[in-house]
C-alpha positions in Angstrom: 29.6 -4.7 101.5 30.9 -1.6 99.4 28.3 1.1 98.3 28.0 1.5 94.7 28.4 4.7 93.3 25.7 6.1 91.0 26.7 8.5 88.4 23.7 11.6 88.1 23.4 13.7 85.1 23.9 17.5 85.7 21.0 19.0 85.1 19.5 23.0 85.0 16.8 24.6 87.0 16.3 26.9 84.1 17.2 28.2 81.1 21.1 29.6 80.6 21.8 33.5 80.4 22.3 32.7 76.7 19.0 31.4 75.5 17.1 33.6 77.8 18.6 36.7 75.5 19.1 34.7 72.5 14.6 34.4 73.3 14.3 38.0 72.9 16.7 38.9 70.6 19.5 40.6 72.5 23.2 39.5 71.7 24.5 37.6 74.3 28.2 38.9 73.9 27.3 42.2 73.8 24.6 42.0 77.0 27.5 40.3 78.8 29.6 43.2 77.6 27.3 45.6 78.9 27.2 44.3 82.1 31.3 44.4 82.0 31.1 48.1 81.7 28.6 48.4 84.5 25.8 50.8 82.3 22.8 50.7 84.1 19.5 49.2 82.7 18.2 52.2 81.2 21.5 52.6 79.2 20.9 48.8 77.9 17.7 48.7 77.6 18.2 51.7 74.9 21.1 50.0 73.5 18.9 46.7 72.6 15.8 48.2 72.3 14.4 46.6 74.8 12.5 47.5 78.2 14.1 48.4 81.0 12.8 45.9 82.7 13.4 42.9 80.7 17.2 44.5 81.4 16.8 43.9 84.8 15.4 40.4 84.7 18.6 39.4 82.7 20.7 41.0 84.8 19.1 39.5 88.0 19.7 35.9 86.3 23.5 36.8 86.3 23.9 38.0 89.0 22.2 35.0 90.8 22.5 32.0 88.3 25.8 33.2 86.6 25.4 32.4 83.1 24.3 28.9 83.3 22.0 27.2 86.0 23.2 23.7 86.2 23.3 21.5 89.7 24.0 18.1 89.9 26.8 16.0 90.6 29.7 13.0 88.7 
């Protein structure tokens, strides 16, 4: 008897990288940029006026999650 194969939906442990600074009103591109050109939090977090550590909590999200956190498999 063949198994049948079961299609699951992809689905994500968390918010993306996008609406997490879309949230709190930092532009996406430019955070992403930012990141790009390596400034440190403290140069961000002046450049969005933002905290420093909000910076860091987005940052911390890329560097773990990438940009979106979706598991799952087809």
């Amino acid at each position: 008897m063949a198994e049948e194969y079961v299609s699951r939906v992809p689905w994500s442990i968390e918010p993306s990288l996008k609406e997490k600074t879309e949230e709190v009103g930092i532009d996406f591109d430019k955070f992403i940029a930012g990141l790009a050109k390596n400034l440190s939090d403290m140069e961000m977090a002046k450049d969005f006026n933002v905290s420093s550590k909000l910076i860091s909590h987005l940052r911390k999200h890329f560097e773990e999650l990438g940009i979106h956190s979706v598991m799952g498999q087809d």
